[in-house]
ROFI-218789 format. One record per residue: x, y, z of N, C-alpha, C, CB in turn. Coordinates in steps of 0.1 Angstrom, whole numbers, padded with zeros to 4 digits, always signed. Glycine has a CB too. Example, Ala and Ser with C-alpha at 12.3 -4.5 7.8 and 13.67 -1.06 7.14 Angstrom:
// ROFI-218789
+0132-0057+0078+0123-0045+0078+0132-0033+0078+0113-0045+0090
+0128-0022+0071+0137-0011+0071+0129+0000+0079+0141-0006+0057
This chain:
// ROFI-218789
-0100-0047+0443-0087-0039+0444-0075-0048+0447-0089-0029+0455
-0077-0056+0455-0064-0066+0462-0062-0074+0449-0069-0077+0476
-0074-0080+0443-0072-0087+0430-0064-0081+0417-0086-0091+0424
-0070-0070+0419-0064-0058+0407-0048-0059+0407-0068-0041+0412
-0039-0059+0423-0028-0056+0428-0017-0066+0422-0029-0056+0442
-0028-0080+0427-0018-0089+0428-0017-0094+0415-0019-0099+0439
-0026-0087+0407-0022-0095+0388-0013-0088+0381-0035-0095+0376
-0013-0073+0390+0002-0062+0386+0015-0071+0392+0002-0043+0395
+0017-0080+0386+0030-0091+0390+0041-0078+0387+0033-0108+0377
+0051-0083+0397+0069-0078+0390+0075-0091+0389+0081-0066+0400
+0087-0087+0382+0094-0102+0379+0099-0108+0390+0107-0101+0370
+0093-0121+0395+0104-0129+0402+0108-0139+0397+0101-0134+0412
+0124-0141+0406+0136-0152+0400+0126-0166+0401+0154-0153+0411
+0132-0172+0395+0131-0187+0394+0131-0197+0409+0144-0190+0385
+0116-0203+0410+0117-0216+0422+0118-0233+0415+0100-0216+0433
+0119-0239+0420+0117-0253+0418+0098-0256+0426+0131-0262+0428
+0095-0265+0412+0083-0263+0412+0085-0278+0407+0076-0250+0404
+0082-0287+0420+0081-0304+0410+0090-0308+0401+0070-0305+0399
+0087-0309+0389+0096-0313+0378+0097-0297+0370+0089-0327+0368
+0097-0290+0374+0100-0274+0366+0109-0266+0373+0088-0264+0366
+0109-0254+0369+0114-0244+0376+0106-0229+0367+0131-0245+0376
+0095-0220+0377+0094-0213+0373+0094-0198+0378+0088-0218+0368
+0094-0188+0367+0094-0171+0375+0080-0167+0370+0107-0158+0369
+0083-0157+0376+0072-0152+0371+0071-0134+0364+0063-0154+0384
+0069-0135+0353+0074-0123+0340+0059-0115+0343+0078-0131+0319
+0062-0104+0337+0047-0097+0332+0046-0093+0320+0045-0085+0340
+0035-0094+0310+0038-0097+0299+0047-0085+0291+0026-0100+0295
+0046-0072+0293+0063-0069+0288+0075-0072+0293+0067-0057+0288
+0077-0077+0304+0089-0082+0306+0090-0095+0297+0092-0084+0322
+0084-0100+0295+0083-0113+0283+0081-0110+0271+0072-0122+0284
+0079-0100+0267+0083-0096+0255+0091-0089+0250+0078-0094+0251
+0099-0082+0259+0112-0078+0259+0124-0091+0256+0115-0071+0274
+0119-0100+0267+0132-0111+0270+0128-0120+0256+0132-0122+0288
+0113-0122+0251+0114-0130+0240+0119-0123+0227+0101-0135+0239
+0121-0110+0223+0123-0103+0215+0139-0102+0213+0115-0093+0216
+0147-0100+0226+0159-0096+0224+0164-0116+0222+0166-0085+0241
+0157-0125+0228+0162-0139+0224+0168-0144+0210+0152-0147+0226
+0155-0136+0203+0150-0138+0191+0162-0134+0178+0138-0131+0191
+0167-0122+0187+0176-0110+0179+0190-0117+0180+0176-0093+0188
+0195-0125+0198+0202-0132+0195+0205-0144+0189+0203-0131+0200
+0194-0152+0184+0192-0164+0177+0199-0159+0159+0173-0167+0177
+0190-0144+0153+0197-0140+0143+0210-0133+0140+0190-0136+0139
+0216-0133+0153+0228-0127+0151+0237-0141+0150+0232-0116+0162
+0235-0152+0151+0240-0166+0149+0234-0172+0141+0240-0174+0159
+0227-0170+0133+0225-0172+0118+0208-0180+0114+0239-0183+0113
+0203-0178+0129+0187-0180+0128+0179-0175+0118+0180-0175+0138
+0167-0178+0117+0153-0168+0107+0147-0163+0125+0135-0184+0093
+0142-0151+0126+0137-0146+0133+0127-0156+0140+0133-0137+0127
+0128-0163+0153+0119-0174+0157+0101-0172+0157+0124-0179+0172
+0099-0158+0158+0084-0159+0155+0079-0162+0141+0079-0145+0158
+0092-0157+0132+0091-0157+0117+0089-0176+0114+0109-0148+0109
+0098-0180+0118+0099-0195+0119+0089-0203+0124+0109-0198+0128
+0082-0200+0133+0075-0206+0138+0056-0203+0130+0079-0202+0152
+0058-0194+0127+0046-0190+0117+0051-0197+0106+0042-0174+0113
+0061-0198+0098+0064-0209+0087+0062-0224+0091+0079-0208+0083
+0068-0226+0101+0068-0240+0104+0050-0245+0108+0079-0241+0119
+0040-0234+0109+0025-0238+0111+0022-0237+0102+0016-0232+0118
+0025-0232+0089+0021-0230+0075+0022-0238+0070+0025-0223+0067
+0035-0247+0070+0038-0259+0061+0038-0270+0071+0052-0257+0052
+0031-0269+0081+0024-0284+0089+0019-0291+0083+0014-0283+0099
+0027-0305+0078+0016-0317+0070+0003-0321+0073+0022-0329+0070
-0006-0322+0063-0015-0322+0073-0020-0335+0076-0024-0313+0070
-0022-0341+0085-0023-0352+0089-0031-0365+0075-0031-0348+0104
-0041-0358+0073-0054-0365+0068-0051-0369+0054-0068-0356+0069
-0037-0362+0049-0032-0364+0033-0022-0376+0029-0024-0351+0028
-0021-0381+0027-0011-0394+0020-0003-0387+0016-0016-0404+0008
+0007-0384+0015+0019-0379+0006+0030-0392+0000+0030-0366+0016
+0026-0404+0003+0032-0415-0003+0032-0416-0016+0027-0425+0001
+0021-0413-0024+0023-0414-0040+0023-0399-0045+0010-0424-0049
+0030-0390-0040+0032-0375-0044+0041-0376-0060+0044-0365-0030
+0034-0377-0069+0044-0379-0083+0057-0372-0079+0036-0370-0099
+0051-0352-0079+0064-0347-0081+0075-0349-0073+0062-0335-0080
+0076-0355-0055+0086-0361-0051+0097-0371-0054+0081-0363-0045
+0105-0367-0063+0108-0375-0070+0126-0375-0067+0101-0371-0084
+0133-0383-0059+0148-0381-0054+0154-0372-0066+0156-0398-0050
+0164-0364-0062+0173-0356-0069+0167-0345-0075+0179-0364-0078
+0156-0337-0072+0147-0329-0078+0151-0319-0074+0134-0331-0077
+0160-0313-0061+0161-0306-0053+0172-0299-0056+0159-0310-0042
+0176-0310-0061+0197-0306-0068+0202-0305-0080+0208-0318-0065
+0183-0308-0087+0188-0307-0103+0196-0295-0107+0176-0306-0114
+0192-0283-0100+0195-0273-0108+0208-0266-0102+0185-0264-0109
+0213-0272-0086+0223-0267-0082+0237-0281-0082+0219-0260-0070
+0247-0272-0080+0259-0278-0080+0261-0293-0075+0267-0271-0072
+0268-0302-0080+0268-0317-0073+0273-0317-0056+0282-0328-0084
+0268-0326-0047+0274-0324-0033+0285-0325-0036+0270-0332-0023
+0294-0333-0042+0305-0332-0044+0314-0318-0046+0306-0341-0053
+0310-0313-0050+0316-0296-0053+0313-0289-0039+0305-0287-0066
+0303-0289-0030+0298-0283-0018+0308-0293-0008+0280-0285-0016
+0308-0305-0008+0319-0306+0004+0312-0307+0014+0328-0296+0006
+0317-0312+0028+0312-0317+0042+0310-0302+0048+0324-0327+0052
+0302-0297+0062+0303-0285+0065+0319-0281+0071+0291-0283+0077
+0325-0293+0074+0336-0292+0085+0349-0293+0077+0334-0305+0097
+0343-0291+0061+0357-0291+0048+0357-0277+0048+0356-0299+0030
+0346-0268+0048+0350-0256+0048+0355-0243+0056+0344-0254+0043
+0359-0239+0049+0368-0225+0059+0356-0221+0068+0374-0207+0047
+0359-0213+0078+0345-0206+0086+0353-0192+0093+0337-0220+0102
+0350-0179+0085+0355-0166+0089+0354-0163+0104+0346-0155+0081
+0360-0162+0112+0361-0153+0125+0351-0143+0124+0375-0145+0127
+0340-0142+0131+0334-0135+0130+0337-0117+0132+0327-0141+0135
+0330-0109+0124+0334-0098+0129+0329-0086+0133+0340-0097+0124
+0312-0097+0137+0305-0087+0152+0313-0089+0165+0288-0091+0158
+0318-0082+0173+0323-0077+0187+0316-0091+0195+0317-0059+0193
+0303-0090+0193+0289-0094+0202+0292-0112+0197+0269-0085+0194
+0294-0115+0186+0293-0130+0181+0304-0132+0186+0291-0135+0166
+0314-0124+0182+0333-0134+0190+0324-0139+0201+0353-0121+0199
+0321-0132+0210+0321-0131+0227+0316-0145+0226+0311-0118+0237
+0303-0145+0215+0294-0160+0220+0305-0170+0210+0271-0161+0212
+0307-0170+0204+0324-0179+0199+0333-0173+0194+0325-0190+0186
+0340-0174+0203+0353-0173+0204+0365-0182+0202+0354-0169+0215
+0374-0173+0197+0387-0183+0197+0395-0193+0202+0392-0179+0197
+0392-0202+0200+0401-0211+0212+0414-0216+0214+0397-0221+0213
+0418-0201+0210+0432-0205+0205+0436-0193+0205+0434-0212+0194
+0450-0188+0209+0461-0174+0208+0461-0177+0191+0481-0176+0220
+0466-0193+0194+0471-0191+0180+0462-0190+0165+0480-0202+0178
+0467-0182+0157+0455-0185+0147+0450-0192+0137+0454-0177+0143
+0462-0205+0135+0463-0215+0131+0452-0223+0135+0476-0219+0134
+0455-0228+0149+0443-0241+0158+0432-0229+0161+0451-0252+0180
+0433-0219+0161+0415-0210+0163+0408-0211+0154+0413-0193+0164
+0414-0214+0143+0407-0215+0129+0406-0229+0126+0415-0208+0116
+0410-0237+0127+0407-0250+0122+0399-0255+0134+0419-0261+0118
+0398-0249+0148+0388-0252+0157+0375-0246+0154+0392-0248+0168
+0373-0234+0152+0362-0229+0147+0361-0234+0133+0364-0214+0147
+0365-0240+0122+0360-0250+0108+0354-0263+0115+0375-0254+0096
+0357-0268+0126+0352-0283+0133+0341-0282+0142+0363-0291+0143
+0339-0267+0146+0328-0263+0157+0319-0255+0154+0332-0257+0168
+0322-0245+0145+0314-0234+0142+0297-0240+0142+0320-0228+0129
+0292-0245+0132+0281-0252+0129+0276-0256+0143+0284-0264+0120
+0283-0266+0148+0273-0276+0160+0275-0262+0168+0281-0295+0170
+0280-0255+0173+0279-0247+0184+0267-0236+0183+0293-0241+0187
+0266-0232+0167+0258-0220+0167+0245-0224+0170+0257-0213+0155
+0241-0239+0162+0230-0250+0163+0227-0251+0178+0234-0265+0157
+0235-0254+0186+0233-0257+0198+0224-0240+0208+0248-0263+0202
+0234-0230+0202+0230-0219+0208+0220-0215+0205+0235-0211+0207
+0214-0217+0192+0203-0212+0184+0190-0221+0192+0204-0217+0166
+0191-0237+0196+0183-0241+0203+0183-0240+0217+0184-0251+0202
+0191-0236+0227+0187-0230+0235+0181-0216+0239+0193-0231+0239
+0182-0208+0226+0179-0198+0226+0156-0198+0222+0191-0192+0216
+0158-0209+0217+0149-0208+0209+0140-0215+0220+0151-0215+0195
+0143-0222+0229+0134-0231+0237+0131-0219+0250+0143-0247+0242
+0143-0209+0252+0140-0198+0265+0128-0191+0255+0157-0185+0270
+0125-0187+0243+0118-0181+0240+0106-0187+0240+0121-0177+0231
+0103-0202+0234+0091-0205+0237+0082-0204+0250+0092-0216+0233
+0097-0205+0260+0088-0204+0273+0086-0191+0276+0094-0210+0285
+0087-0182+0275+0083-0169+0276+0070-0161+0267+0093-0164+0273
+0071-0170+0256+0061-0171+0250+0042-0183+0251+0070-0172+0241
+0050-0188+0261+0037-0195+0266+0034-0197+0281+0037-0208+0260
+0032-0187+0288+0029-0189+0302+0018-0192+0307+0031-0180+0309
+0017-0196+0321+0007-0206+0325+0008-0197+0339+0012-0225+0324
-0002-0205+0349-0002-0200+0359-0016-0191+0365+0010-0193+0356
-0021-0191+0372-0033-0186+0378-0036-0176+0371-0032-0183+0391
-0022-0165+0365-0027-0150+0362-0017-0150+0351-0025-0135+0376
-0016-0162+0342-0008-0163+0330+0004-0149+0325-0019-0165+0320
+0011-0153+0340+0028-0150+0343+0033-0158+0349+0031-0140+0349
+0034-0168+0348+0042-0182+0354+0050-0183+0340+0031-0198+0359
+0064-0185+0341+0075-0190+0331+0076-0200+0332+0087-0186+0330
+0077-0212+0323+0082-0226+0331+0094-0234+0325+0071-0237+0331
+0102-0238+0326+0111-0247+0320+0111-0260+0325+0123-0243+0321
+0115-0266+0319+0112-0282+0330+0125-0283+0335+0108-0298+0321
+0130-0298+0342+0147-0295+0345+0152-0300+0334+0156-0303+0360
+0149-0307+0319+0153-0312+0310+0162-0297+0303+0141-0320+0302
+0153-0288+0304+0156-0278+0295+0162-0268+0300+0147-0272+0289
+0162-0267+0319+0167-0256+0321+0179-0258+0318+0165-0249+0333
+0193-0267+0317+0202-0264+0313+0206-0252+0304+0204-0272+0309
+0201-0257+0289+0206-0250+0281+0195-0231+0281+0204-0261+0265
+0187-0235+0282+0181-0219+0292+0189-0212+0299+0172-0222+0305
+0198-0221+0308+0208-0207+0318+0221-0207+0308+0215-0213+0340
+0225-0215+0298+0233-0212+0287+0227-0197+0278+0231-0226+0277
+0215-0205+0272+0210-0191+0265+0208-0177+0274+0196-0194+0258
+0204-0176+0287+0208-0163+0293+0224-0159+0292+0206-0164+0308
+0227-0169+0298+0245-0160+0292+0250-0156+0281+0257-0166+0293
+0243-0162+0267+0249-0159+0255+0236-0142+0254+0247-0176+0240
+0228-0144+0263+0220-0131+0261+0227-0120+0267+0206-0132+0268
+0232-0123+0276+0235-0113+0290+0252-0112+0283+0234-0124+0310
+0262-0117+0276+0271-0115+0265+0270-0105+0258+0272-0123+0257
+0261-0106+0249+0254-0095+0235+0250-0087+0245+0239-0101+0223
+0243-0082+0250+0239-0072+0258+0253-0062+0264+0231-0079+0271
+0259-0072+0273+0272-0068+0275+0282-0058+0266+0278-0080+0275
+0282-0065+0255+0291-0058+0245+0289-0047+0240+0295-0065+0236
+0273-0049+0237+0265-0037+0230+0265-0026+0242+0247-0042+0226
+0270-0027+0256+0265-0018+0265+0283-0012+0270+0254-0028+0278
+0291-0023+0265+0304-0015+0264+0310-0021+0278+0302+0004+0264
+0303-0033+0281+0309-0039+0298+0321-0045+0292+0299-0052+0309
+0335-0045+0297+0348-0054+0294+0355-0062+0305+0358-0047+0289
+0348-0049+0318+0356-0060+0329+0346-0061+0342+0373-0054+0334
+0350-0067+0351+0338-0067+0365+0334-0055+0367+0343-0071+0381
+0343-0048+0367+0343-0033+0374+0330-0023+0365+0362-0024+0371
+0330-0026+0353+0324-0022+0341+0307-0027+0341+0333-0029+0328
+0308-0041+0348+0296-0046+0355+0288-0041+0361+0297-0053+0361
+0297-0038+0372+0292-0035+0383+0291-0020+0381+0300-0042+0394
+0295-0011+0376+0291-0001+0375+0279+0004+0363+0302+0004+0374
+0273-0004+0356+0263+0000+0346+0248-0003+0357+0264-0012+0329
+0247-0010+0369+0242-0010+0374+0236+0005+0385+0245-0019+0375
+0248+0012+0384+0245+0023+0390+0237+0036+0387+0254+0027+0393
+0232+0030+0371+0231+0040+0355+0218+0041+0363+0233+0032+0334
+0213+0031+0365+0199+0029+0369+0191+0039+0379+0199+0017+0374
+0199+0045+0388+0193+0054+0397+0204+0065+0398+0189+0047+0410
+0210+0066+0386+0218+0081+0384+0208+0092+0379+0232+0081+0373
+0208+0106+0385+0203+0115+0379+0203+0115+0363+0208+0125+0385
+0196+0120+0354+0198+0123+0343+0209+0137+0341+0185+0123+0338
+0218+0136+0336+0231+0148+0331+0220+0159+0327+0244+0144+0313
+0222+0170+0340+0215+0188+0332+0220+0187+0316+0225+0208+0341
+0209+0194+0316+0212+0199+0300+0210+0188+0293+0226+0205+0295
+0202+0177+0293+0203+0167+0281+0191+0167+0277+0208+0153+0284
+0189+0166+0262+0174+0167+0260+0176+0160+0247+0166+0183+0261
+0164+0159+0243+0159+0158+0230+0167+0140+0226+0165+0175+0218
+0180+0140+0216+0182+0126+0210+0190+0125+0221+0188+0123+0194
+0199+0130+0234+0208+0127+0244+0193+0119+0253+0217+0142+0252
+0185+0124+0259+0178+0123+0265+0176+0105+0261+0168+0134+0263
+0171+0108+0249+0165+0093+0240+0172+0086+0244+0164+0090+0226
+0188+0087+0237+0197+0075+0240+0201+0073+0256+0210+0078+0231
+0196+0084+0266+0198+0078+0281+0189+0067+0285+0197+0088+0291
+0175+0071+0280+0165+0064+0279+0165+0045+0276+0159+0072+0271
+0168+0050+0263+0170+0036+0255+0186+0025+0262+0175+0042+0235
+0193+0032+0272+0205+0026+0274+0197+0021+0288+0220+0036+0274
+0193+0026+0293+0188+0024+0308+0177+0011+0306+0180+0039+0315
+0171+0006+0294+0160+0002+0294+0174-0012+0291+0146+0009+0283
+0182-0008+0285+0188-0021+0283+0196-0029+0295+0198-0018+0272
+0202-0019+0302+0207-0020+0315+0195-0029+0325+0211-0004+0322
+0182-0024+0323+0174-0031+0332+0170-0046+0331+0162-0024+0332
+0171-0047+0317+0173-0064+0312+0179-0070+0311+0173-0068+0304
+0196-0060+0312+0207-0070+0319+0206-0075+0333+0218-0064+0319
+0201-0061+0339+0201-0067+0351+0187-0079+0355+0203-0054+0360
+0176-0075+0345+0167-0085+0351+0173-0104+0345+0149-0080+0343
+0185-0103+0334+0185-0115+0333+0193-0122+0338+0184-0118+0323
+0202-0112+0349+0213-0120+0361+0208-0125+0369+0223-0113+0370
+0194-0117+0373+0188-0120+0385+0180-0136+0383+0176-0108+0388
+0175-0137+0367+0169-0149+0366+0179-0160+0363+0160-0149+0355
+0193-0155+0357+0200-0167+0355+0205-0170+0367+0210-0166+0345
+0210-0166+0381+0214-0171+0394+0203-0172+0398+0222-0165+0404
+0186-0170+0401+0179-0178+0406+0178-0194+0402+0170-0172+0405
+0178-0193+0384+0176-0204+0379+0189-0216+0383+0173-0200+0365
+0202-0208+0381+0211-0220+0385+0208-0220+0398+0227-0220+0382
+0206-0209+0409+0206-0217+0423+0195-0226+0425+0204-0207+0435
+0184-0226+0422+0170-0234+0420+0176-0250+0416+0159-0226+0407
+0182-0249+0405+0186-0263+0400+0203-0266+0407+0184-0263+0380
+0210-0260+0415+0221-0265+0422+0212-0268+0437+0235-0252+0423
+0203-0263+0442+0194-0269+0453+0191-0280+0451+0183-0263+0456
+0180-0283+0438+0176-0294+0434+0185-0304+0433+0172-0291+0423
+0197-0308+0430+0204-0313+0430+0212-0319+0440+0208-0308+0424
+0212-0306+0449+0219-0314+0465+0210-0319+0469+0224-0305+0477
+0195-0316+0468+0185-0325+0475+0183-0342+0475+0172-0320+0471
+0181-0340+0457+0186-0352+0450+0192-0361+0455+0194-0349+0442
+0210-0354+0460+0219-0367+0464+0217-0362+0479+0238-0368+0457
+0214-0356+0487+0208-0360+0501+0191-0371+0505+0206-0345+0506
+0188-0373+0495+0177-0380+0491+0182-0396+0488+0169-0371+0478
+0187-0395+0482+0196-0406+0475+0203-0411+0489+0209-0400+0460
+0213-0406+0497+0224-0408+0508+0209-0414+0520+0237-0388+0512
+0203-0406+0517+0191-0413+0530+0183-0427+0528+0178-0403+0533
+0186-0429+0514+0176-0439+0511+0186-0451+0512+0168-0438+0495
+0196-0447+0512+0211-0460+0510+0210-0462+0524+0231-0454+0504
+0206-0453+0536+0207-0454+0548+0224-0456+0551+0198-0467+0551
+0227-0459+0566+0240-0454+0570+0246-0464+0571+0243-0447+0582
+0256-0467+0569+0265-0479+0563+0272-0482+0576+0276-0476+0549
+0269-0494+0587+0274-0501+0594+0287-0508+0592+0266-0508+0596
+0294-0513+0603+0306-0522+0602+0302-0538+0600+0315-0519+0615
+0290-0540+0609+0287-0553+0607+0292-0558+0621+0294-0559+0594
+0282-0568+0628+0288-0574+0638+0285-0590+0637+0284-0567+0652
């Protein structure tokens, strides 16, 4: 019975664990957080990462084959049939549209009033930034997708990765945001109250649904604040320890007699 209890995990925030930091998910809460990751990966111009990652096992070279004398590999085979690079141009020669999901501005945005330098900033950034987002996004998913741990609900990141991890929560906790209609603190802090409000008399049937379906979203917002400030407090701890670790090993600096 006690065993039974304690494998019904609920989500906890993020500790420092050695060279990690991990929580602990239950496996729908991990497949919630890996599924909505996933969704934000393709709204920045990903292949669906489960989709990806079954491709990427498909066409795994396989170790034991020589592909050194492959006839058909043969340079320029790839481009016979399309345009010269020259006609295609650098990524950072071409225009790049302002996006015009609500949800993507938020994750790039303009950097600029003006719309002159927002645009030629977004033609110099667009690319590396989505790349970058797409890989943090993609590495929070792997770890949610592979847990460890006595009762395999341990999350882990290492400290290499949690960076871009508490990145990809915010570009999550963004999209969520917008889709949920938050614009200012106040807007924040009040979708949290959705959560233990009565349901409106009289709602039923597709009202009902959509209270349902909004609340479920609200709970993932709120479960991924809780992990993104455990996780940065975990690794801002780590860190002061670090240089209090460091300050003790230098020992205390004398005048000298």
């Amino acid at each position: 019975m006690g065993d039974r209890a304690e494998q019904q995990s609920v989500m906890r925030g993020f500790v420092a664990r050695q060279q990690e930091y991990v929580a602990r998910l239950d496996a729908d809460e991990r497949a919630v957080l890996a599924g909505i990751a996933s969704e934000v990966g393709v709204l920045l111009g990903a292949t669906p990462f489960r989709r990806a990652a079954r491709v990427a096992q498909q066409t795994a070279p396989d170790p034991q084959v020589d592909e050194s004398d492959d006839e058909d590999d043969e340079p320029g085979d790839v481009l016979d049939d399309g345009p010269p690079l020259s006609a295609l141009g650098w990524p950072w020669q071409r225009p790049v549209e302002r996006p015009t999901d609500s949800a993507v501005r938020r994750l790039l945005p303009d950097a600029s009033e003006d719309p002159e330098q927002a645009a030629e900033f977004r033609r110099l950034t667009d690319a590396d930034l989505r790349e970058r987002k797409i890989a943090g996004l993609r590495t929070w998913w792997q770890a949610l997708r592979a847990p460890g741990g006595r009762h395999g609900d341990a999350v882990a990141v290492t400290a290499a990765e949690a960076p871009a991890v508490a990145a990809a929560m915010t570009d999550v906790r963004l999209v969520l945001a917008d889709r949920l209609g938050v614009r200012t603190d106040e807007d924040g802090e009040r979708i949290y109250q959705e959560l233990t409000e009565p349901v409106p008399p009289g709602s039923g049937g597709r009202d009902s649904e959509a209270i349902a379906v909004r609340r479920a979203f609200v709970g993932v917002y709120a479960m991924l604040s809780e992990l993104q400030e455990t996780l940065v407090g975990a690794m801002l701890e780590q860190s002061r320890a670090r240089r209090t670790s460091q300050g003790g090993a230098d020992g205390p600096r004398g005048t000298g007699g």
